[in-house]
N, C-alpha and C positions, 0 to 999 in steps of 0.2 A: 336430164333432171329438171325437174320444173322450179323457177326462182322464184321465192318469195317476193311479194308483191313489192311490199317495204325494201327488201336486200336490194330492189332494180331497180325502183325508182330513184334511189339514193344518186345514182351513177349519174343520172341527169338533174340531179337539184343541183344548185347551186351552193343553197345555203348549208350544204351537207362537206360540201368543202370546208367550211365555215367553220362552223361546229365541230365539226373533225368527227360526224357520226360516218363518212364514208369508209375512214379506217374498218368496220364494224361489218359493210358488204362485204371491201377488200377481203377481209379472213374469212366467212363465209365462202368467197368465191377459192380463193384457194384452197381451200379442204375441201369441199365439195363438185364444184364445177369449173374448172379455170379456166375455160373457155366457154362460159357459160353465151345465150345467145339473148342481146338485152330487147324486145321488143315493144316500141313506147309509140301513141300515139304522133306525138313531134318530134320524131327522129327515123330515119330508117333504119333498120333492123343492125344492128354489128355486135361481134364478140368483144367481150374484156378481157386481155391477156394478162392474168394478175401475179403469173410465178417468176419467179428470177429468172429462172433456165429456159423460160419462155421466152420473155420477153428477150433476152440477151441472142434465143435463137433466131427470131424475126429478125431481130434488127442487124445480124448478120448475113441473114441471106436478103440484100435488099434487090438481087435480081430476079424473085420472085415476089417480095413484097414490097410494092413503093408506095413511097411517101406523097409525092408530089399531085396524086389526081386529086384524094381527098385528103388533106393531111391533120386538119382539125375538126372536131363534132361541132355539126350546125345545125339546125333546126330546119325541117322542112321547107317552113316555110322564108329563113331567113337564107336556105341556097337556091330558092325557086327566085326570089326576089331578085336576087345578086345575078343571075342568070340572065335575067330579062336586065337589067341595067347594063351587064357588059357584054351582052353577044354571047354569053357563052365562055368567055374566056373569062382569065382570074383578074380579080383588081390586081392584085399585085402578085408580082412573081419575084418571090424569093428563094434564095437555096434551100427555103422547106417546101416550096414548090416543084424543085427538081429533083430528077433522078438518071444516074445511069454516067452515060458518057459527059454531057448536061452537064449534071450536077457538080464532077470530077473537075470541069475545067473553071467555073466558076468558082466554086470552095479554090482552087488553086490561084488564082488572083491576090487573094488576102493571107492565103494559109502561113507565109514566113513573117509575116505580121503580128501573128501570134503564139509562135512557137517559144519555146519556154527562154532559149537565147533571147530572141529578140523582145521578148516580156522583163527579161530582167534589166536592159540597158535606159527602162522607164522606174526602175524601183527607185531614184532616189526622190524622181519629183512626187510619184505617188505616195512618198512614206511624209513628202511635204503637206500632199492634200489631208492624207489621215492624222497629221498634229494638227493640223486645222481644225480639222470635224473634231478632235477630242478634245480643243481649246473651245470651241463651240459647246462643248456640252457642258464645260466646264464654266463657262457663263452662267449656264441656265441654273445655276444655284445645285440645289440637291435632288430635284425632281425635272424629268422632260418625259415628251412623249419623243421615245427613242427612236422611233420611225420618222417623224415630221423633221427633226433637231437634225439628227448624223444619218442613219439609213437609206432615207429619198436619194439626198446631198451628194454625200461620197462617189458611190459609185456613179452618180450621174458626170459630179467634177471630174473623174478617172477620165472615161469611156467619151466624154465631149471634146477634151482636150485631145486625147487620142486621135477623135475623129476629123478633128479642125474646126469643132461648133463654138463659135464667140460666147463667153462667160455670160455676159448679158441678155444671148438664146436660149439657157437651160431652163428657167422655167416655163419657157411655151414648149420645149421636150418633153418635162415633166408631165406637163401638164395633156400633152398629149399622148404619151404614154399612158398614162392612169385610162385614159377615154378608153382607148385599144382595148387593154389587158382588163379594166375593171367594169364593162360594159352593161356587164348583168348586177353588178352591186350599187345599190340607189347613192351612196355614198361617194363614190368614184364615177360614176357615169354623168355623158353629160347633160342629160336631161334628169337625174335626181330622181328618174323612176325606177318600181323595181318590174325585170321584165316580164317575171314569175304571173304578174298580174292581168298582162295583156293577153288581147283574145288574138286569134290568128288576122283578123283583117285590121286591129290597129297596129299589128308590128312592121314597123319599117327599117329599111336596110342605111341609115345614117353614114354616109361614108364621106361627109363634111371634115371627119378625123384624116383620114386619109388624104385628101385630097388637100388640105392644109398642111403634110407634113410633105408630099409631094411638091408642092408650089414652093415651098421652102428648101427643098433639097436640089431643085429645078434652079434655083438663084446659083442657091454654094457651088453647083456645078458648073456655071459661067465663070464666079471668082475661080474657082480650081483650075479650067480649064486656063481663063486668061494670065493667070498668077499661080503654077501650083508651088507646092511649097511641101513640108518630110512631115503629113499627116496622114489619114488614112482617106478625108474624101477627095484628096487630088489622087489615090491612086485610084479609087473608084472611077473617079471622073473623068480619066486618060486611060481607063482600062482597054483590053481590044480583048478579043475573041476571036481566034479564028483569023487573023491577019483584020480585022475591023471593030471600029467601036461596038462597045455593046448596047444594046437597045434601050429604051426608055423605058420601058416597062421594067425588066432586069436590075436598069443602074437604079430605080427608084425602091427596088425591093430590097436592092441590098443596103441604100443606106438604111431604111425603115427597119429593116432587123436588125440593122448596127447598134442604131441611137435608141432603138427600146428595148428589145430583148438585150442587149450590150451590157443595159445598168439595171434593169428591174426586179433581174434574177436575182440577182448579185445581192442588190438592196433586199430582196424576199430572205434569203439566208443571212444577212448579216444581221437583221432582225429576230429570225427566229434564233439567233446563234445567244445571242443576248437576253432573247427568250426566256432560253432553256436553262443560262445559267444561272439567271435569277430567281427559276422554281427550282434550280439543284444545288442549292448553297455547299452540297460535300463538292459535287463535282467545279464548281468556283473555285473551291479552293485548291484543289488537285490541280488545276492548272495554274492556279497561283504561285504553289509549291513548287508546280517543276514545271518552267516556261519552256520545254520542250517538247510538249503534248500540243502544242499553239498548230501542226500539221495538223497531227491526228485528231484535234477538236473541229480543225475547220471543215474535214472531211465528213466528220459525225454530223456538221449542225446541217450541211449541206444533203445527207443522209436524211435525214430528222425533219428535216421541212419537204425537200423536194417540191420546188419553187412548179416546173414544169409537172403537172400534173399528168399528160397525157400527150402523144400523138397517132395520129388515125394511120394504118398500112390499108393495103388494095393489095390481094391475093393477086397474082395474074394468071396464076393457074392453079390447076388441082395440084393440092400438095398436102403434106401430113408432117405436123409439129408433135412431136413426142406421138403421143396416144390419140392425138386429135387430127379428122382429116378435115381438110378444108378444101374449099371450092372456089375455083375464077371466079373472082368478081366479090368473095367476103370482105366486108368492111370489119377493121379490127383495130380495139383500140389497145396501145400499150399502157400500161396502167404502171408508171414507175414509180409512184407516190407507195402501188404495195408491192412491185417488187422488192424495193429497199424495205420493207416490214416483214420478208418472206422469213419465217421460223425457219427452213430449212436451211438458211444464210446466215442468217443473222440471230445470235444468241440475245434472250430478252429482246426481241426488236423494238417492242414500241419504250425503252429507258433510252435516255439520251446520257452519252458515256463518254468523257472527255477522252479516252486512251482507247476506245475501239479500235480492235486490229485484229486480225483484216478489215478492210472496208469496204466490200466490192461491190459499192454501192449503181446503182445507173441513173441516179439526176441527171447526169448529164448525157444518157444515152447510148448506146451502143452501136456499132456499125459503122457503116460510112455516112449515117448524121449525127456521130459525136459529136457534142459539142463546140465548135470552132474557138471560144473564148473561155476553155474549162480555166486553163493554166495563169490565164490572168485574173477571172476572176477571185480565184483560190489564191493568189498572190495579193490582190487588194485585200481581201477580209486576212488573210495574215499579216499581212500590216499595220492596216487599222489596230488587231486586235493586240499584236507587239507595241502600238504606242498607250493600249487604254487599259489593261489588263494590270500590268504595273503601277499606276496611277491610281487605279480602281480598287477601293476599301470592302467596300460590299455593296450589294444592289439588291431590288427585291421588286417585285411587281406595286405598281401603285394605282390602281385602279381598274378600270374596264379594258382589259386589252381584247383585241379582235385582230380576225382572218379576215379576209375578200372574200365576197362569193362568187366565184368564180372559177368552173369547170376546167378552164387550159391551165392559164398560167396562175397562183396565187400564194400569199405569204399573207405576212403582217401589215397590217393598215393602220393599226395603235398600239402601240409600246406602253405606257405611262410605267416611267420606274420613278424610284427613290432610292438615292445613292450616294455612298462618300468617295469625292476624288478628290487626290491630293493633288 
């Protein structure tokens, strides 16, 4: 079936992320073609896998579909460029770079790290940082922008401390985070452009971000090494593989996914969660009512944003998903922003419902690249939301709130509420 010009284009703007007109291909591509094939001048060709039972099926068989060759949507011209800078290999390689045997023993390095035991033996300092962040907001008089005040914050204070990054490190984390993840948005990026604008030979492959989070994670690994101590970059840093250290490339990929993907997400849903509740004053108060819907809200807001928008699979062989055959070598991407909107799942999907149940939502994934920090992150924003929710009289939107535009990963970028906390 042939896509509408609009319905495809959408997939690669940005600003449709933004806006939230993507939702709008999403349900087109579900009813009508759901492996539709997107064809655009600055991209090479790949599928959108936009159904539940899709995507959940991809991401289960990952020894047919991997992650790791192409794992994010890049621009023609911005993986020709990246190519000729590195030889050919990835700037970074992280466990969303790998796959297989790989991938199994790396994820196993950190995985009791985050298992729900040893998540919980950190609740009481974390339930210290979220009175913080609510005493923080609670400064700010009646009105903040909810993202900049408590969202950024939080999760970044969690996930540093975790990792062994010095208090007085987190805003160059911050701040290099925003670079990474908000690239394409003139707001977030670090040149203030938007890249919608540029022609193919002024686009350049800026990996200044990179390579400052590198040099900096290249120090902590000295300290680690010489002094380690019960964080998570001494374990990185004394990791082995294999009866040997792990490589450079490796131990720098995995702190860079730690220190950004770790808090960004997290901060993208605890945003929208506050969102939602300030445009759904019944359902505010339904969890006001009964502070034991505070799971099942944080599962919904995490549903209802779906911070991770996308990741790319590589067929490796000819193979067939439901009704759909595919071919070695398809580029495809998982569209999880509409799996979690699929009607066939999920009743009313686009209402945000503090007591949704079931919730078999995929933000976080499915397969063997589940999410490695689901159960902490879902334990921070339940915190957070147990110390502010009680506290919390009413709230309501107070000005121009906005998304990121931006294709992988994107949330809220401005909050403006007005609120009464006791």
């Amino acid at each position: 079936m042939a896509v509408p010009a609009e319905i495809a284009a959408r997939v690669v703007d940005p600003r449709t992320y933004a806006d939230g007109s993507i939702f709008e291909s999403y349900r087109w591509f579900r009813q009508n073609d759901p492996f539709a094939l997107i064809e655009s001048q600055d991209f090479d060709p790949f599928r959108v896998v936009t159904r539940h039972a899709d995507i959940m099926e991809v991401g289960r068989r990952n020894d047919v579909f991997h992650n790791g060759l192409r794992p994010v949507l890049n621009t023609k011209v911005g993986e020709r460029k990246m190519r000729e800078l590195t030889g050919g290999g990835p700037m970074v390689k992280s466990l969303i770079q790998m796959d297989d045997e790989e991938h199994r023993k790396y994820r196993g390095l950190t995985s009791a790290w985050f298992q729900p035991n040893n998540v919980k033996r950190m609740e009481a300092d974390i339930r210290a940082m979220a009175r913080a962040a609510v005493d923080r907001m609670a400064a700010c008089g009646e009105t903040c922008d909810f993202v900049n005040e408590v969202s950024l914050h939080y999760p970044l204070r969690v996930i540093m401390s975790i990792l062994g990054v010095p208090e007085e490190d987190e805003a160059l984390m911050l701040k290099l985070t925003q670079e990474i993840f908000g690239s394409t948005d003139p707001d977030l990026n670090k040149s203030g452009y938007n890249s919608l604008d540029l022609k193919d030979e002024e686009q350049k492959v800026d990996v200044s971000t990179i390579l400052s989070l590198m040099g900096y994670f290249q120090e902590l690994t000295k300290r680690k090494r010489a002094n380690p101590s019960d964080d998570l970059a001494s374990v990185i840093a004394n990791a082995q593989v294999d009866g040997a250290p792990i490589p450079d490339l490796e131990m720098m990929g995995y702190y860079i996914i730690t220190a950004t993907a770790g808090h960004d997400t997290t901060s993208s849903s605890t945003a929208g969660a506050m969102w939602a509740l300030a445009e759904n004053p019944a359902e505010f108060r339904k969890l006001k009512d009964d502070p034991s819907l505070m799971g099942t809200m944080i599962d919904e807001a995490i549903r209802y944003t779906s911070p991770v928008k996308h990741f790319m699979r590589t067929a490796m062989q000819d193979t067939q998903v439901g009704d759909q055959k595919l071919s070695e070598g398809e580029w495809l991407m998982l569209c999880f922003a509409s799996g979690n909107r699929d009607e066939t799942v999920f009743e009313d999907p686009d209402a945000f419902r503090v007591d949704r149940k079931p919730n078999r939502h995929v933000a976080f994934g499915y397969g063997a690249h589940l999410c490695l920090g689901q159960y902490l992150g879902k334990m921070e924003m339940r915190i957070l939301f147990e110390e502010l929710i009680p506290r919390l009289e009413s709230v309501e939107i107070d000005g121009d709130a906005a998304m990121s535009q931006a294709l992988f990963v994107n949330g809220p970028k401005r909050l403006p509420i007005r609120y009464k906390l006791r």
